[in-house]
Residue frames as qw, qx, qy, qz and C-alpha x, y, z in Angstrom:
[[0.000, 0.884, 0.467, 0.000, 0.00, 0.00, 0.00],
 [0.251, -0.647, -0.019, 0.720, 2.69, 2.38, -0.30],
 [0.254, 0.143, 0.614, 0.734, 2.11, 3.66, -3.74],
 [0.043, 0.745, 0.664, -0.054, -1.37, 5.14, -2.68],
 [0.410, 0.538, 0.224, 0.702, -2.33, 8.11, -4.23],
 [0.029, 0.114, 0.487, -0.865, -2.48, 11.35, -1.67],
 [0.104, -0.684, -0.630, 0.352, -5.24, 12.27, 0.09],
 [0.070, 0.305, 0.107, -0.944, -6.24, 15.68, -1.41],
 [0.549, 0.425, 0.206, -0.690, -9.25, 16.72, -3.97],
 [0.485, 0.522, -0.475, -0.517, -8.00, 15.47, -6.99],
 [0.074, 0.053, -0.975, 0.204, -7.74, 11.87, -5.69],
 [0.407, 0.406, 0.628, -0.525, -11.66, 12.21, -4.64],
 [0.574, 0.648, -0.135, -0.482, -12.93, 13.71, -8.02],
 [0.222, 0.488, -0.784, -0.312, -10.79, 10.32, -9.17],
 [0.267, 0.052, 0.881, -0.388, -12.53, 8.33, -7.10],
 [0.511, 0.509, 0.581, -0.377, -15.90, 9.22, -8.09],
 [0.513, 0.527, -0.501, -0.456, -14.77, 9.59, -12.20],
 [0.942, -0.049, 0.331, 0.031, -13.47, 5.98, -11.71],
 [0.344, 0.829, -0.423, 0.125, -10.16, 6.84, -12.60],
 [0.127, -0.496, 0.844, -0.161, -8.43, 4.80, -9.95],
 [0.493, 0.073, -0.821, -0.280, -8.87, 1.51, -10.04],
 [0.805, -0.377, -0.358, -0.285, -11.34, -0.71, -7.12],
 [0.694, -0.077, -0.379, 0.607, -8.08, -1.97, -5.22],
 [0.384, 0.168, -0.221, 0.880, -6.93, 1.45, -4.63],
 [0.277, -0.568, -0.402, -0.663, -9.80, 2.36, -3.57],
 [0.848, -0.302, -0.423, -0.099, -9.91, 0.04, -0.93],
 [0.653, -0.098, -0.342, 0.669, -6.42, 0.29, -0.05],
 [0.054, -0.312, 0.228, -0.921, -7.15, 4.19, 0.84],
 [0.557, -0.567, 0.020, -0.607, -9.72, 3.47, 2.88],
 [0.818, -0.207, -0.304, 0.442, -7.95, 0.11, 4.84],
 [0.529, 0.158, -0.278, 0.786, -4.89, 2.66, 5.24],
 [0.216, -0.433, 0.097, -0.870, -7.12, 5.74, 6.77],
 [0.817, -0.335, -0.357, -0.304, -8.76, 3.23, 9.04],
 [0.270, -0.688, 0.668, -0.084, -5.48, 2.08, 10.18],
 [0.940, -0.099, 0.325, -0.026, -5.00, -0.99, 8.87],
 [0.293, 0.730, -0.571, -0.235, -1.65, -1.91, 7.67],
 [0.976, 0.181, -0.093, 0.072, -0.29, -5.09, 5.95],
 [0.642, -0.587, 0.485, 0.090, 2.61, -7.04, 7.69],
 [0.476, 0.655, -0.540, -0.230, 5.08, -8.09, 4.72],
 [0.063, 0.544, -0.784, 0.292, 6.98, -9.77, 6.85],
 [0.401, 0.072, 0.861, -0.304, 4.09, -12.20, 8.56],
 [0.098, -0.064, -0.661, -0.741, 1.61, -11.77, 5.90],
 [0.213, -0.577, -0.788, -0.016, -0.93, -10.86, 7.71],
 [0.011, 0.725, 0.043, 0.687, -2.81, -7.62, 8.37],
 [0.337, -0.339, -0.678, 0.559, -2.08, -5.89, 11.61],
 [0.157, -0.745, -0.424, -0.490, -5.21, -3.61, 12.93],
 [0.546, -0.317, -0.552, 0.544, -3.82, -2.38, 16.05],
 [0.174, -0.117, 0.026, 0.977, -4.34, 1.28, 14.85],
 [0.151, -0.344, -0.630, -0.680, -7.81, 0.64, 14.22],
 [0.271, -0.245, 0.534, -0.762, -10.42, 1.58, 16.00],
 [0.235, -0.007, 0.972, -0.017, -12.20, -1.12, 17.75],
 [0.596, 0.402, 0.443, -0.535, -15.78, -0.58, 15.98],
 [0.565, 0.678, -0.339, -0.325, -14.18, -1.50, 13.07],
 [0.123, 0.529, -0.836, 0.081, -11.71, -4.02, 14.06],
 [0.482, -0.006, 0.757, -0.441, -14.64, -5.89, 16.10],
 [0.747, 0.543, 0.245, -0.295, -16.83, -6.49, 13.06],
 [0.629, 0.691, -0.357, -0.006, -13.70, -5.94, 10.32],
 [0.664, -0.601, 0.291, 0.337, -10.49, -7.73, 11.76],
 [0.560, -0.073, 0.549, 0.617, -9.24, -7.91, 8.44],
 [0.357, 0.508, 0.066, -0.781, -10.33, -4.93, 6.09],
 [0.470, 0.395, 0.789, -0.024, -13.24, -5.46, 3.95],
 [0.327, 0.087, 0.503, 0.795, -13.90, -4.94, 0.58],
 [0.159, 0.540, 0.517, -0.645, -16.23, -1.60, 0.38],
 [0.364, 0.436, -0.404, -0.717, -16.59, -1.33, -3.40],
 [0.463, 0.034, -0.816, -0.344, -17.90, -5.10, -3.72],
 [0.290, -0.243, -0.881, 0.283, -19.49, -5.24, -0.49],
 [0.153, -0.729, -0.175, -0.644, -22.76, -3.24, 0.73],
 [0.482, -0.847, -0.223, -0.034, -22.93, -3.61, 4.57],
 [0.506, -0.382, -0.022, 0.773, -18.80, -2.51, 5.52],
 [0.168, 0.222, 0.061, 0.959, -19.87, 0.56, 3.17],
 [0.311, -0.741, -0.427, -0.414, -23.07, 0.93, 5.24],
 [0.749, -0.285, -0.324, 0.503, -20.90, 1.16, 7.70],
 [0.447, 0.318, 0.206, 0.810, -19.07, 3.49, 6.45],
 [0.109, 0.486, 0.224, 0.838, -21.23, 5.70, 5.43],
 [0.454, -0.795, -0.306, -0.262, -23.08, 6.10, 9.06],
 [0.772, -0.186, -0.055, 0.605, -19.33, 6.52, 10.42],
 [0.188, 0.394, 0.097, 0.894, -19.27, 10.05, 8.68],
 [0.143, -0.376, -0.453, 0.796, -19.92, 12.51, 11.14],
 [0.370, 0.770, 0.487, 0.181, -23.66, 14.10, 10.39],
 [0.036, 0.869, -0.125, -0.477, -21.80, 17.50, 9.56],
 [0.052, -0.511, 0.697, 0.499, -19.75, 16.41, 7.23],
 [0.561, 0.332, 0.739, -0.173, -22.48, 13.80, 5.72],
 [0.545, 0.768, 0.336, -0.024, -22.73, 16.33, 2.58],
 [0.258, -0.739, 0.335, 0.525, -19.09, 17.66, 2.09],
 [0.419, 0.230, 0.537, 0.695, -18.92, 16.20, -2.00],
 [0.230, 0.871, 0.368, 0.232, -21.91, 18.66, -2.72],
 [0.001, 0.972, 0.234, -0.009, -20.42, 21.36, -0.57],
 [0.518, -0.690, 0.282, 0.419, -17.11, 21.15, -1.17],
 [0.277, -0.293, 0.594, 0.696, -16.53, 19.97, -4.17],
 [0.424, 0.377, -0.219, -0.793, -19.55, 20.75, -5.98],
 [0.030, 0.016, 0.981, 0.191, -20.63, 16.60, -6.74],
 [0.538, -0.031, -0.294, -0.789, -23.98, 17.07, -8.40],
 [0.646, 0.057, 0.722, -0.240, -24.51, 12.85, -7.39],
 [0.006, 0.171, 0.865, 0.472, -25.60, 10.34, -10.04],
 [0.504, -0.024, -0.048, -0.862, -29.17, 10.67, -11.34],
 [0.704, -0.114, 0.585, -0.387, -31.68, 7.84, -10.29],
 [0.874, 0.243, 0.414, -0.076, -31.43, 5.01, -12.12],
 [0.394, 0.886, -0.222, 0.105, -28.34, 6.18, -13.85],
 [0.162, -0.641, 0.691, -0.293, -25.77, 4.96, -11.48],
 [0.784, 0.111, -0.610, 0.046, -24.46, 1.39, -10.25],
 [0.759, -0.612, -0.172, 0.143, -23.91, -0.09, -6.82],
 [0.702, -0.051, -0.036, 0.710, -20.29, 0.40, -7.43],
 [0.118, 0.568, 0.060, 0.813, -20.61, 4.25, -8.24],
 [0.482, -0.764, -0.227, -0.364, -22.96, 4.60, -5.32],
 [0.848, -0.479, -0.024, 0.225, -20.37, 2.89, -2.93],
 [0.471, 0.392, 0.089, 0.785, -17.29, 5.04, -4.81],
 [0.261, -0.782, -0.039, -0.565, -19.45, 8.15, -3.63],
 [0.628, -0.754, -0.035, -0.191, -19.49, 7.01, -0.34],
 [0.747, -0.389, -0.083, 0.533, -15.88, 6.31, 0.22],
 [0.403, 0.569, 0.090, 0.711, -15.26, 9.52, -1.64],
 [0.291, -0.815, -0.218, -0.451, -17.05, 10.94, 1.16],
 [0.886, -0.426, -0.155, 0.097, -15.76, 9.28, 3.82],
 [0.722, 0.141, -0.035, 0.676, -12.02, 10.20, 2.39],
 [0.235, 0.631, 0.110, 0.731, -13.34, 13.88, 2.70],
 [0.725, -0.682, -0.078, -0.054, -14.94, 13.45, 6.40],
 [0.816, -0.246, -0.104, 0.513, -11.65, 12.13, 7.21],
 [0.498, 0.305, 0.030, 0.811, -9.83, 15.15, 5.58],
 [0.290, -0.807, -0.104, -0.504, -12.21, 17.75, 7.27],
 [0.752, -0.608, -0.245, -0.068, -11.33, 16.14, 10.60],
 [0.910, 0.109, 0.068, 0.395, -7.93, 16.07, 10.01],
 [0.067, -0.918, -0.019, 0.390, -7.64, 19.22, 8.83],
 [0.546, -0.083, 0.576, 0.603, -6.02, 18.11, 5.64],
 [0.209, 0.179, 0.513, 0.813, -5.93, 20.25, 2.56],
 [0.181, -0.032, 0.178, -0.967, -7.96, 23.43, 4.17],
 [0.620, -0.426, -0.520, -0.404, -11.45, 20.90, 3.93],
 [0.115, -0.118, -0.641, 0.749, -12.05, 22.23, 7.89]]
């Protein structure tokens, strides 16, 4: 997972074009969770995770092929920050019946990547 692209807008607006690929998707949200992969034992350690996640996820799950770890997810975003593609970056959404699970579940880790960055206080999204 070290190759992951940064964390700033243009990475999100990739996300939800489907520019990056499913994996990488994944792997940015595993790695902002805290979960990191053990080369060395081959196995994942979660020790940085927190435990509502770790109890249900010990090993991170796949949130672009799975719905309930991205319902998760998406009730994990703090309700302020619940609408930060529209008001940050201007994400219009998909129109009904226009869109795919996968897009829908893209959105939400887009969000999720942006929650994180508000909290964070990464790349002025305070």
């Amino acid at each position: 997972m070290s190759n992951l692209p940064p964390l700033n807008t243009e990475t999100i607006w990739s996300i939800i074009n489907e520019e990056i690929d499913t994996q990488t998707v994944n792997q940015l949200l595993w790695y902002y969770l805290g979960y990191r992969y053990d080369e060395a034992t081959g196995k994942w350690d979660n020790s940085a995770v927190a435990d509502e996640w770790k109890n249900e996820y010990p090993e991170p799950p796949d949130f672009i092929g799975c719905r309930p770890p991205t319902v998760k997810l998406t009730r994990s975003i703090p309700q302020e920050n619940k609408q930060l593609l529209k008001e940050k970056l201007g994400f219009k959404g998909y129109k009904v019946g226009e869109f795919s699970p996968e897009q829908a579940r893209r959105a939400t880790a887009a969000n999720w990547l942006l929650s994180y960055m508000a909290i964070k206080g990464i790349n002025s999204l305070k």
